[in-house]
C-alpha positions in Angstrom: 93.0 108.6 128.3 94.4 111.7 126.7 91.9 112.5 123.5 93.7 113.6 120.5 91.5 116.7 118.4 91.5 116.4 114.6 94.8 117.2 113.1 94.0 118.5 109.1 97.5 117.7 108.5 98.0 114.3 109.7 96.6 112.5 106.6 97.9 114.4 103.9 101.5 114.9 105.2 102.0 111.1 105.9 101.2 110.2 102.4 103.3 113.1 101.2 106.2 112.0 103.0 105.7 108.0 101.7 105.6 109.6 98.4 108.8 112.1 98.7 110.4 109.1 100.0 109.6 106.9 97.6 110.3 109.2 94.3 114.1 109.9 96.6 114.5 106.4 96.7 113.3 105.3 93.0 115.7 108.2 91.6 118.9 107.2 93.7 118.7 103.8 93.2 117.3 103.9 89.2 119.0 101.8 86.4 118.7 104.8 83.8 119.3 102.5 80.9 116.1 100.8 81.7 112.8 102.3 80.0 110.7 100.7 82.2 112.3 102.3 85.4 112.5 105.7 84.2 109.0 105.7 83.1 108.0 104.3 86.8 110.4 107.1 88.1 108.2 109.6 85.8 104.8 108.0 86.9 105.4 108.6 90.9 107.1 111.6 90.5 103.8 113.0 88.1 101.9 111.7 90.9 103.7 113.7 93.5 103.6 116.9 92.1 99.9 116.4 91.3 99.6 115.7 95.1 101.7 118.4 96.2 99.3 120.9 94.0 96.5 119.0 95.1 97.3 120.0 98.9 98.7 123.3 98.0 95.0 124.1 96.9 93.5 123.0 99.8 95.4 125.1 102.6 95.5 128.1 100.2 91.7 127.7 99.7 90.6 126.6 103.1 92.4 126.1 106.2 94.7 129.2 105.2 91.7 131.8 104.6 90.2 130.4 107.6 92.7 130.9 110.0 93.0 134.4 108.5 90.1 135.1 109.5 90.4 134.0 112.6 93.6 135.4 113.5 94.8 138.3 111.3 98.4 138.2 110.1 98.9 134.2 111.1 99.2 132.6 107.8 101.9 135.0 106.3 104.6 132.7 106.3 102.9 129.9 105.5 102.1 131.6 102.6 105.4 132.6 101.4 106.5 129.3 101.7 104.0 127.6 99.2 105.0 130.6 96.9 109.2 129.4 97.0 108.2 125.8 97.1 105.5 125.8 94.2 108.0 127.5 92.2 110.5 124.5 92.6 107.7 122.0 91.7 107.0 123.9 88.7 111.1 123.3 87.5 111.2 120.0 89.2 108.0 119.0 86.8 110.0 120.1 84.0 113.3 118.5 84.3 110.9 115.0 85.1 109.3 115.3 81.9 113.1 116.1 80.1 114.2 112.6 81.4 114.8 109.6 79.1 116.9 106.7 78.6 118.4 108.8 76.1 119.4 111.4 78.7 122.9 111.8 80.4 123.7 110.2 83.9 124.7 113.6 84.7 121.1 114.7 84.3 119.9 111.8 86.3 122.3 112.8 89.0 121.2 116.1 88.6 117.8 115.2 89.3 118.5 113.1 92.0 120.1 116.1 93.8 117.2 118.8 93.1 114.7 116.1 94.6 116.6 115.3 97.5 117.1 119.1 98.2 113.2 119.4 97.5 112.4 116.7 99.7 114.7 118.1 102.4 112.9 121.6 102.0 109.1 120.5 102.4 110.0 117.9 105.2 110.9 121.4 106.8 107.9 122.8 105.3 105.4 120.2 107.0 107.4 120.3 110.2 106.5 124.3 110.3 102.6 123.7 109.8 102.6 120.7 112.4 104.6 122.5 114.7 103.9 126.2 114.4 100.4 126.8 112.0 98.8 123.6 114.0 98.9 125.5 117.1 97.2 128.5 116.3 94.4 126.0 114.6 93.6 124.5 117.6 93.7 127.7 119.3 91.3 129.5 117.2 88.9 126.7 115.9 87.0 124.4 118.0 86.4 120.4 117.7 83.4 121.2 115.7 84.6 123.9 113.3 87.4 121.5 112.8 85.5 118.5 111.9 83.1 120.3 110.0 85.8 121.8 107.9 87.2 118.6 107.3 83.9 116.7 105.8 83.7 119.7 103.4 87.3 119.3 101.9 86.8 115.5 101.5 83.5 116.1 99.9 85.1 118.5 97.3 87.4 115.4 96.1 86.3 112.9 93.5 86.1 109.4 93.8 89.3 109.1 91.8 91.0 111.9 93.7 90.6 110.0 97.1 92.0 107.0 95.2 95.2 108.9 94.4 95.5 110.4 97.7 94.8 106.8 99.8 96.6 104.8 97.6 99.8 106.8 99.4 98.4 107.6 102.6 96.7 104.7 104.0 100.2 102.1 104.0 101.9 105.2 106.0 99.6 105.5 109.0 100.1 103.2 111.8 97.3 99.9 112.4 95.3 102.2 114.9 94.6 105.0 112.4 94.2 102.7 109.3 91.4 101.0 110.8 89.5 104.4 112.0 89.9 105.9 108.8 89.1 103.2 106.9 86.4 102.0 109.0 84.8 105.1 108.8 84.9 104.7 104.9 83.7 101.1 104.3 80.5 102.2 106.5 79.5 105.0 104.6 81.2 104.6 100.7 80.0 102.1 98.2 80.9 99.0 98.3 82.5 98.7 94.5 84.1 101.7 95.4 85.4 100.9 98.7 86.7 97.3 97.2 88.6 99.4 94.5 90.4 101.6 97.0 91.4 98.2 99.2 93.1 96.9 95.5 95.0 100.2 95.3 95.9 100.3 98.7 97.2 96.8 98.4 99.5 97.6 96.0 101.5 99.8 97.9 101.4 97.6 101.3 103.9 94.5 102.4 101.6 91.3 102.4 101.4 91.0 106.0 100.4 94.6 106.5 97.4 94.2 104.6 95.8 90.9 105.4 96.4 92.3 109.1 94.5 95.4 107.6 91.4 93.4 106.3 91.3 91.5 109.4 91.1 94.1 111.9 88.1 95.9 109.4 86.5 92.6 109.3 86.4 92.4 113.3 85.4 96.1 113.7 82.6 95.1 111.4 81.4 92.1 113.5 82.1 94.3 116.6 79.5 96.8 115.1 76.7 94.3 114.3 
């Protein structure tokens, strides 16, 4: 059976991409007459950008200066391209905030088009990194550098941070890695706080997803004991 290391970009990008998608989807399809659907447009597309900084941070504090060191000059690029796509966030965040019911459909259009060109830009982003930067990881750090690196980033994050983060990531992975990384959590977290994330991760999951989620924890549970 082929063993798979520890990708440091698996997690993160899958939520980001449920969330691009999402905030795509909620601003082509929006009824802009509506107050409550603009504000639920503002909402996830707040959250996104908070993400997308949240991530940002991460690489340009961690796994970044880490490689670097590592391997001199690798991490250029990578670089450059969180400069150009920060900057975007920084206008996107503005013309979110500008949007009202009292705004034009022209600047809902508008805004529709500059997130859809966004999204299309860091799907290209994240395909560089898994492609391209996730080779010289695995080239320069070993299984235990790795897995040590990633304990200390989720130890930095606060219990509401990790909220934020699952509540998007969680419903994209696929029923094998949902119930290691969730496993892994209701082992070790508290329980109030590990029945909190399963009510925010229910939100943002079909029905049957779910219950086939809490049922495959339960039986890993029973396996355990």
């Amino acid at each position: 059976m082929e063993t798979q290391r520890l990708n440091p970009y698996l997690l993160p990008h899958k939520g980001l991409r449920n969330l691009l998608a999402k905030v795509s989807f909620l601003a082509g399809n929006l009824d802009y007459t509506s107050v409550h659907e603009v504000e639920q447009l503002k909402l996830f597309a707040r959250e996104l950008f908070y993400l997308l900084e949240q991530h940002a941070q991460v690489e340009e504090s961690v796994v970044l200066p880490e490689l670097e060191q590592k391997a001199p000059g690798s991490t250029q690029e990578n670089h450059e391209e969180h400069e150009f796509l920060e900057a975007i966030i920084t206008k996107l965040d503005k013309q979110t905030e500008q949007l009202s019911v009292e705004s034009t459909p022209t600047d809902f259009l508008d805004f529709f088009l500059d997130i859809s060109d966004f999204h299309s830009k860091y799907l290209a982003h994240m395909l560089m990194e898994e492609r391209e930067v996730l080779k010289a990881i695995w080239a320069n750090f070993t299984d235990e550098e790795l897995i040590a690196q990633h304990h200390r980033i989720l130890s930095s994050f606060t219990p509401e941070k990790i909220l934020r983060w699952f509540r998007f990531i969680v419903p994209a992975l696929n029923p094998q890695e949902r119930k290691i990384v969730l496993g892994g959590m209701k082992a070790n977290a508290p329980k109030v706080f590990f029945s909190e994330l399963l009510e925010v991760i229910k939100a943002e999951m079909p029905e049957f997803a779910f219950a086939n989620l809490v049922k495959s924890l339960e039986e890993k549970e029973l396996s355990n004991s």
